[in-house]
C-alpha positions as CSV (number, residue, x, y, z in Angstrom):
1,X,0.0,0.0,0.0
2,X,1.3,3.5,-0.9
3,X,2.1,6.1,1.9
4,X,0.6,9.0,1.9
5,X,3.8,11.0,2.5
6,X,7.5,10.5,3.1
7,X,8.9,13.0,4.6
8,X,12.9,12.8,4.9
9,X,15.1,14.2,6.8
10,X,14.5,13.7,11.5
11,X,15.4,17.2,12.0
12,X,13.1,19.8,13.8
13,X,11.5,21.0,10.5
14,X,11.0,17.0,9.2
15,X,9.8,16.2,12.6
16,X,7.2,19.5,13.5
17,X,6.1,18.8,9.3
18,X,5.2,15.4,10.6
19,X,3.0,16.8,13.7
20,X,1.6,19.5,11.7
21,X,0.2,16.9,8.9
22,X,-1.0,14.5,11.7
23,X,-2.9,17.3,13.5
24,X,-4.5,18.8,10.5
25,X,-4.9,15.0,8.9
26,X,-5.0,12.2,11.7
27,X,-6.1,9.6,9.2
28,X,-3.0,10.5,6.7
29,X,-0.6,7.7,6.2
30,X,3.2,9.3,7.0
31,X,6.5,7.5,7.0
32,X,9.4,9.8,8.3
33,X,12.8,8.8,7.0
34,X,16.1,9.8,9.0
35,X,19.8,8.1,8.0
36,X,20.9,8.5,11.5
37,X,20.3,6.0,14.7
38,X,18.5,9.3,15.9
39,X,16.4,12.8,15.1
40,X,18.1,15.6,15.5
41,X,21.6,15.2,15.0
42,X,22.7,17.6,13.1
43,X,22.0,21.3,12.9
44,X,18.9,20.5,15.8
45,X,21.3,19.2,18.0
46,X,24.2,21.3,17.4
47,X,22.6,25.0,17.2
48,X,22.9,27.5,20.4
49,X,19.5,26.7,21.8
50,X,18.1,30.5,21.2
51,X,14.9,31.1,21.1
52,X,15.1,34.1,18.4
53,X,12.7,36.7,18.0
54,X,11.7,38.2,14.6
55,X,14.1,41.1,15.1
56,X,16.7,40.6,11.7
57,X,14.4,39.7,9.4
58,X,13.0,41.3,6.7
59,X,9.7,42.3,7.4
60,X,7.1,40.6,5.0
61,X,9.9,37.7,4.2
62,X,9.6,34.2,5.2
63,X,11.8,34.5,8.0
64,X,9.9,37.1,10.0
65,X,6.7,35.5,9.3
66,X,7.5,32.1,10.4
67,X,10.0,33.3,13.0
68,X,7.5,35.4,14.6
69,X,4.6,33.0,14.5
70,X,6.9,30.1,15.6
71,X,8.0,31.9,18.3
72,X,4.6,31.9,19.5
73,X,3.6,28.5,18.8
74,X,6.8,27.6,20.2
75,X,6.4,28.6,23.4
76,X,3.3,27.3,23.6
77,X,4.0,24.4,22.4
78,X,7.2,23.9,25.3
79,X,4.5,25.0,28.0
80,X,1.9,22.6,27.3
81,X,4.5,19.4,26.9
82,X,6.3,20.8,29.7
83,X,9.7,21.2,28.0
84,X,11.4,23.7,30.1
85,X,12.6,27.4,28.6
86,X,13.6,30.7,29.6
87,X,12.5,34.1,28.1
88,X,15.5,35.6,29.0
89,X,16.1,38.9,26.9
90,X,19.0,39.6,25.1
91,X,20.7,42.9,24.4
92,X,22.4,44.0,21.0
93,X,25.6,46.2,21.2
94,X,27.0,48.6,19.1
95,X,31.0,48.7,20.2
96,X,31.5,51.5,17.4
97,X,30.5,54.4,16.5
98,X,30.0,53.6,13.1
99,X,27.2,50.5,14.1
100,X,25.0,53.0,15.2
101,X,23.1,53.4,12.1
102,X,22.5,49.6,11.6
103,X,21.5,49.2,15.1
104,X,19.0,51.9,14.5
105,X,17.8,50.6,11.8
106,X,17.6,46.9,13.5
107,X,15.5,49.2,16.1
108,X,13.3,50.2,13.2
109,X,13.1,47.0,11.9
110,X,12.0,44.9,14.7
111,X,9.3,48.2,15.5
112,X,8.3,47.0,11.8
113,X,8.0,43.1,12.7
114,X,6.1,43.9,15.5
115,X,8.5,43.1,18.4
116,X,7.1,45.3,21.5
117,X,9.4,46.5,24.4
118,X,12.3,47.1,22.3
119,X,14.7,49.7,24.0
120,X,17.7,51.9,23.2
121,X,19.9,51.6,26.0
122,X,23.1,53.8,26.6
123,X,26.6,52.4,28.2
124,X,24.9,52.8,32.0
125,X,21.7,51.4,30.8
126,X,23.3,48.7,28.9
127,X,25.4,47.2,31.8
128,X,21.8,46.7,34.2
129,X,21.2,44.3,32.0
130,X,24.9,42.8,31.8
131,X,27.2,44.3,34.2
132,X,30.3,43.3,32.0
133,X,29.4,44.3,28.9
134,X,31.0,47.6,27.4
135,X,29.7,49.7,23.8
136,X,29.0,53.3,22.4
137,X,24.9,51.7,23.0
138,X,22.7,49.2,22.8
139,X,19.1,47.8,22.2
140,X,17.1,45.4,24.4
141,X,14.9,42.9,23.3
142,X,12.6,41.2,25.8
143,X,11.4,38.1,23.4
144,X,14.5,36.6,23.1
145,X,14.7,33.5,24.9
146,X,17.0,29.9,25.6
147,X,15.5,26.0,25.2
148,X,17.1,22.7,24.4
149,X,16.1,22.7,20.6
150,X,17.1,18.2,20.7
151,X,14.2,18.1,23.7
152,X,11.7,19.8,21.6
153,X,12.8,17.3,18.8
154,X,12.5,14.3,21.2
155,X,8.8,15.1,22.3
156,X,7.9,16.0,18.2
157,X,9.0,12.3,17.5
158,X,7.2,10.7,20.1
159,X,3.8,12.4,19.6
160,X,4.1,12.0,16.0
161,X,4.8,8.2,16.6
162,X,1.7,7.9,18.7
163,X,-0.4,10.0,15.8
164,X,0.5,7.0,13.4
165,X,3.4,8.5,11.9
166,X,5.9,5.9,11.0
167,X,9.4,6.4,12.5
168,X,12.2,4.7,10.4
169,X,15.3,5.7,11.9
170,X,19.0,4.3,10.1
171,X,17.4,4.2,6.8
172,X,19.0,6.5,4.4
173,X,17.0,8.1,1.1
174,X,19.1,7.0,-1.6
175,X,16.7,8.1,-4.8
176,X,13.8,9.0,-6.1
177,X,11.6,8.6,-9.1
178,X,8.2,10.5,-9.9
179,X,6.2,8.3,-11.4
180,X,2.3,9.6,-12.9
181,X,0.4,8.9,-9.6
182,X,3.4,8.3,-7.3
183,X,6.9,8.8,-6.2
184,X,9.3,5.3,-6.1
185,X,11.0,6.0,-2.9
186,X,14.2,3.8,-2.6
187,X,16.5,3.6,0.8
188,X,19.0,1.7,2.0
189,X,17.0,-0.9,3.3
190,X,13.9,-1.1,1.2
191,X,11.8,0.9,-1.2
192,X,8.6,2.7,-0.9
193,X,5.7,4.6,-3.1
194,X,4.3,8.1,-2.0
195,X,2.1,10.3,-3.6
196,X,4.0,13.4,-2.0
197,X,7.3,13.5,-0.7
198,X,8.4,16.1,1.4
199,X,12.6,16.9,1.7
200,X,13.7,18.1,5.2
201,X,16.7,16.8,4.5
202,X,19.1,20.7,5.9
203,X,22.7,19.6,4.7
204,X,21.5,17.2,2.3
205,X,18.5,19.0,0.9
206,X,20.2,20.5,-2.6
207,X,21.0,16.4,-3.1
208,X,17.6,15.0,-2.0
209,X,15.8,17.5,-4.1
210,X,18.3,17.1,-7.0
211,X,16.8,13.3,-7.0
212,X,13.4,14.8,-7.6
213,X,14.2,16.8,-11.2
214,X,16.3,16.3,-14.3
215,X,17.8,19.6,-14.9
216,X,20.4,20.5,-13.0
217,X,19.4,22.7,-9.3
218,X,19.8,26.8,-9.4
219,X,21.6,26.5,-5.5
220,X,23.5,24.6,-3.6
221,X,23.8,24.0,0.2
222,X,27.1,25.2,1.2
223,X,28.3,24.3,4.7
224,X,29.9,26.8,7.2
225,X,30.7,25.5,10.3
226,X,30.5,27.6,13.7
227,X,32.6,27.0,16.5
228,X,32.3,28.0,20.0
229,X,34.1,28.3,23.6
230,X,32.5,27.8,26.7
231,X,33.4,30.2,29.8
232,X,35.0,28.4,32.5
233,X,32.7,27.7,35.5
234,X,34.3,30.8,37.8
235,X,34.0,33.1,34.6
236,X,30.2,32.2,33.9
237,X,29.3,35.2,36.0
238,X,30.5,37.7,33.2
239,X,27.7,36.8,31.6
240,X,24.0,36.9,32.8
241,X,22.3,36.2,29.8
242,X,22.7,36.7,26.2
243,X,24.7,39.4,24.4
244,X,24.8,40.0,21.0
245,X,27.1,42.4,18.5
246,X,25.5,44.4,15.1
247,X,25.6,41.7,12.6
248,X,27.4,42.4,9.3
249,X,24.7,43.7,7.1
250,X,26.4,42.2,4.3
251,X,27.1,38.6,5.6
252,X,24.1,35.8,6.7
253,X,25.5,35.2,10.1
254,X,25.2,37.0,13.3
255,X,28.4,37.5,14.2
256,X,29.8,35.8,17.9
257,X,28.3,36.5,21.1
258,X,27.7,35.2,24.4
259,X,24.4,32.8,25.0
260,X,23.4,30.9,28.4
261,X,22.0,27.8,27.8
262,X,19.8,25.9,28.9
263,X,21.7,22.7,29.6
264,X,24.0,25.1,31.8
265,X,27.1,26.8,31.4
266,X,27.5,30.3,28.4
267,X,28.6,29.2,25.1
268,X,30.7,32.1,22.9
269,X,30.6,32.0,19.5
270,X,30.0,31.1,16.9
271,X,32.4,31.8,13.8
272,X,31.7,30.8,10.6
273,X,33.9,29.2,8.4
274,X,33.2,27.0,5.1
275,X,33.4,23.6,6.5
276,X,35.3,20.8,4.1
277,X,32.1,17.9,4.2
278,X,28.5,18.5,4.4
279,X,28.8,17.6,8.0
280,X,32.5,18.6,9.0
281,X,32.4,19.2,12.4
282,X,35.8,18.8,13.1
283,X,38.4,21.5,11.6
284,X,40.0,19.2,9.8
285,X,37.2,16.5,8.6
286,X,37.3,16.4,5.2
287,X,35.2,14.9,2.4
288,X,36.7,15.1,-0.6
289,X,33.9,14.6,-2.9
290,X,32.0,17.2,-1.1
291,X,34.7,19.7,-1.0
292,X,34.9,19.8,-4.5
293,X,31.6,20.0,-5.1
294,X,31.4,23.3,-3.1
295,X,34.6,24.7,-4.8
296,X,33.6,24.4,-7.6
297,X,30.0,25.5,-7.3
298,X,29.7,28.9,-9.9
299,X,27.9,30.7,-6.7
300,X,30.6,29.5,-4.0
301,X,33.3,31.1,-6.2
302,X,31.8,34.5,-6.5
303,X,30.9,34.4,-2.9
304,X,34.8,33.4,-1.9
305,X,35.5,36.2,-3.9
306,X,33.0,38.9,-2.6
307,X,33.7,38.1,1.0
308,X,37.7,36.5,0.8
309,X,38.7,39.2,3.1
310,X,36.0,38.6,5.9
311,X,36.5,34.5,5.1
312,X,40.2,34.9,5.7
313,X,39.5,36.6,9.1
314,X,36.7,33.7,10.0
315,X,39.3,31.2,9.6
316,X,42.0,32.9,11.2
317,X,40.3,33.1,14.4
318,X,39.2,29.3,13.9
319,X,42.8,28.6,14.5
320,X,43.5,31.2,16.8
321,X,42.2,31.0,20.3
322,X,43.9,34.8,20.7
323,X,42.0,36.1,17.5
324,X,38.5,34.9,18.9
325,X,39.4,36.0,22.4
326,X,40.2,39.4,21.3
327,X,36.4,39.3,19.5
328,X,35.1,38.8,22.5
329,X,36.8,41.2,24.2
330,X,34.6,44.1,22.2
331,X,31.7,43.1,23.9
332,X,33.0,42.0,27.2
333,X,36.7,43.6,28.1
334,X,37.2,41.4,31.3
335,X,37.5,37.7,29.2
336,X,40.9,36.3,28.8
337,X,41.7,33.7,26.4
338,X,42.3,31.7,30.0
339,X,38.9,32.1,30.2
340,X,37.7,30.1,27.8
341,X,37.5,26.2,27.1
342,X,36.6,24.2,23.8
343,X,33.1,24.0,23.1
344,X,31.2,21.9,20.2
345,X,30.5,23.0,17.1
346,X,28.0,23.4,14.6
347,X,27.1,23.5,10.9
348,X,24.9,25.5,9.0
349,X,23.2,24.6,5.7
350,X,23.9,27.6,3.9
351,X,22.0,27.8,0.7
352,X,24.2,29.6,-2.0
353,X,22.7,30.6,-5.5
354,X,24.6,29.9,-9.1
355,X,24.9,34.1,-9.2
356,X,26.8,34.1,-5.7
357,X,23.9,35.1,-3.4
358,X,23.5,33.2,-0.1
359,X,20.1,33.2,0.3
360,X,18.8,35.1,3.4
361,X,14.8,33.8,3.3
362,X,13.8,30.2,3.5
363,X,13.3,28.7,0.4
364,X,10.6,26.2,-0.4
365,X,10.0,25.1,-4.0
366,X,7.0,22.5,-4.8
367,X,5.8,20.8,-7.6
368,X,2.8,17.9,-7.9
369,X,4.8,15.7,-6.4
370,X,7.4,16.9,-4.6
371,X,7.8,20.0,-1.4
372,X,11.2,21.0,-1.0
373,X,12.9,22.7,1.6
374,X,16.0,24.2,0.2
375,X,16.9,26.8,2.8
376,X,16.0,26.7,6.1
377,X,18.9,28.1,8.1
378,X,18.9,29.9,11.5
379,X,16.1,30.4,12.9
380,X,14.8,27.6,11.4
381,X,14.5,25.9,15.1
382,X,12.6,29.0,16.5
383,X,10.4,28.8,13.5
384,X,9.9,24.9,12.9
385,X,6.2,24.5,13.7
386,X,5.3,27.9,12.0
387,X,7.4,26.0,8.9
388,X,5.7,22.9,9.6
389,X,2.4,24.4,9.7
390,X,3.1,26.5,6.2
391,X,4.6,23.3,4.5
392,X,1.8,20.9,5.7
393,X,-1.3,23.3,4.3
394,X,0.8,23.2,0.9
395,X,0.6,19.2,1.0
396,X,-2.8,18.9,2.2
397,X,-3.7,20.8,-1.1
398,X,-3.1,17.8,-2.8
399,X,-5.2,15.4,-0.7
């Protein structure tokens, strides 16, 4: 008998997809696919736990819709299962004078997304917030908040599992062939027929998608990997909660800060750096396959050469404990590079265009038979049932 829908990839989008579907459509027949032993392993399991708020985001995009609802549905999604979080707050710092334009217009933009209780802060109003922290000013935003994203995941997958959804962990989605009324669906243990697949897949998604079409796909999912410290246990008291700098307009990434987490301890990071496998957690894990691939992707190459000199400095202070100390140092003076101990890392599917733009919205592109998910970066977590919910009414159109 033919599913109704395969959805692959066990990540938080895959998994809140699942529960989204299952809510709307109890009596829908849906097999989840994930290659690992586990859901969220990858960029689920590996992100800073932030709940994000809506502020960065273009308003209108996407992002700020689905980050703004999901932050909602979020929320109360963790207080009715009981998964613990924190609204914590989190203020932005200008350490230049030269920021303060783009933190004013941040200021402006999260007025235009909505976000209420945003506040300018000077240096003294700055540091009742975070005694440590130092800047020209700053910006306070009460929505921002902390969770353990691989919790969230854990109670997704069993509810979806009691709704009917079937869970097949360790199985791998190796191709797939639209047929006229379904989709051949073949994995490494068995193969399958769907009339709608749905790719979650994050890191893999260009290649799961790529499976679905002939011609060849207009991006590709570059990896950068971010890497973080931890503050040593006496030092956790520089930090009370989360501290952010002005991001690089310019540049997809938020540039490294200091975030309390939920599990305990302050992580500080991340930097980003182009990571040499799909998932090259390690500095020097290669894939050599993969590598290439990225290299010579038309897009990658005019984005290594738009942003070489920022790149250079990325990976400088991936091998230079002194280079990311001294980051640090602009928002909070007091840390030493004693101060700090190896965290984990994580890696972020990047999606990069054949014209050299990383794409800063989500991407979703559907056909008949197919719903692909081609970028769903940061804050895909924050905004995974908002994406589930958007992604399920497009496949229910079809039943």
């Amino acid at each position: 008998m033919a599913l109704d829908v395969i959805i692959v990839g066990g990540g938080i989008v895959g998994l809140a997809t699942a529960h989204r579907l299952l809510e709307a459509r109890p009596d829908l027949h849906i097999a989840l696919f994930e290659k690992e032993s586990m859901v969220s392993m990858h960029q689920t399991g590996n992100n800073s736990g932030v709940i994000h708020s809506g502020l960065y985001y273009k308003p209108g995009s996407l992002k700020a819709k689905n980050c703004i609802e999901g932050y909602h549905q979020l929320i109360d999604y963790c207080t009715k299962e009981n998964i613990p979080f924190e609204l914590t707050g989190k203020i932005v710092v200008a350490t230049t004078n030269d920021q303060r334009v783009q933190l004013e217009n941040l200021y402006q933009r999260g007025q235009q997304n909505g976000l209420d209780g945003l506040k300018k802060l000077s240096l003294a109003e700055m540091r009742e917030y975070e005694p440590h922290v130092t800047g020209v000013e700053g910006m306070w935003v009460p929505q921002t908040g902390i969770v353990d994203y691989r919790a969230v995941a854990a109670k997704l997958a069993v509810g979806t599992q009691i709704k009917g959804c079937e869970m097949h962990l360790g199985e791998q989605v190796i191709d797939i062939k639209k047929g006229l009324t379904f989709s051949i669906v073949e994995t490494t243990k068995s193969v399958y027929e769907a009339k709608l697949v749905i790719n979650c897949a994050g890191l893999y998604s260009d290649k799961v998608a790529q499976m679905t079409q002939k011609e060849p796909l207009d991006v590709r999912i570059v990896p950068f990997r971010g890497e973080y410290f931890k503050l040593r246990k006496d030092k956790e008291y520089l930090v009370k909660n989360l501290i952010y700098p002005v991001p690089d307009p310019n540049f997809p990434f938020l540039g490294v800060h200091f975030t309390r987490m939920m599990r305990g301890g302050v992580e500080a990071g991340p930097n980003a750096v182009l990571a040499f496998k799909k998932e090259g957690y390690k500095k020097l894990g290669i894939n050599a396959k993969e590598l290439w691939d990225t290299l010579t992707w038309p897009g990658f190459q005019k984005v290594a050469m738009k942003y070489w000199e920022t790149g250079l400095g990325e990976m400088y202070r991936s091998f230079s404990k002194e280079a990311f100390t001294k980051a640090l140092q602009e928002l909070i003076p007091e840390i030493q590079i004693n101060d700090l101990v190896e965290g984990g890392a994580g890696v972020r599917a990047q999606a990069c265009d054949r014209n050299g733009g990383l794409l800063d919205d989500f991407s979703i592109v559907e056909d008949a038979k197919v719903i692909n998910i081609l970028n769903a970066p940061s804050p895909a977590a924050t905004s995974s049932l908002s994406i589930g919910k958007t992604v399920a009414e497009m496949a229910l159109s079809r039943f």
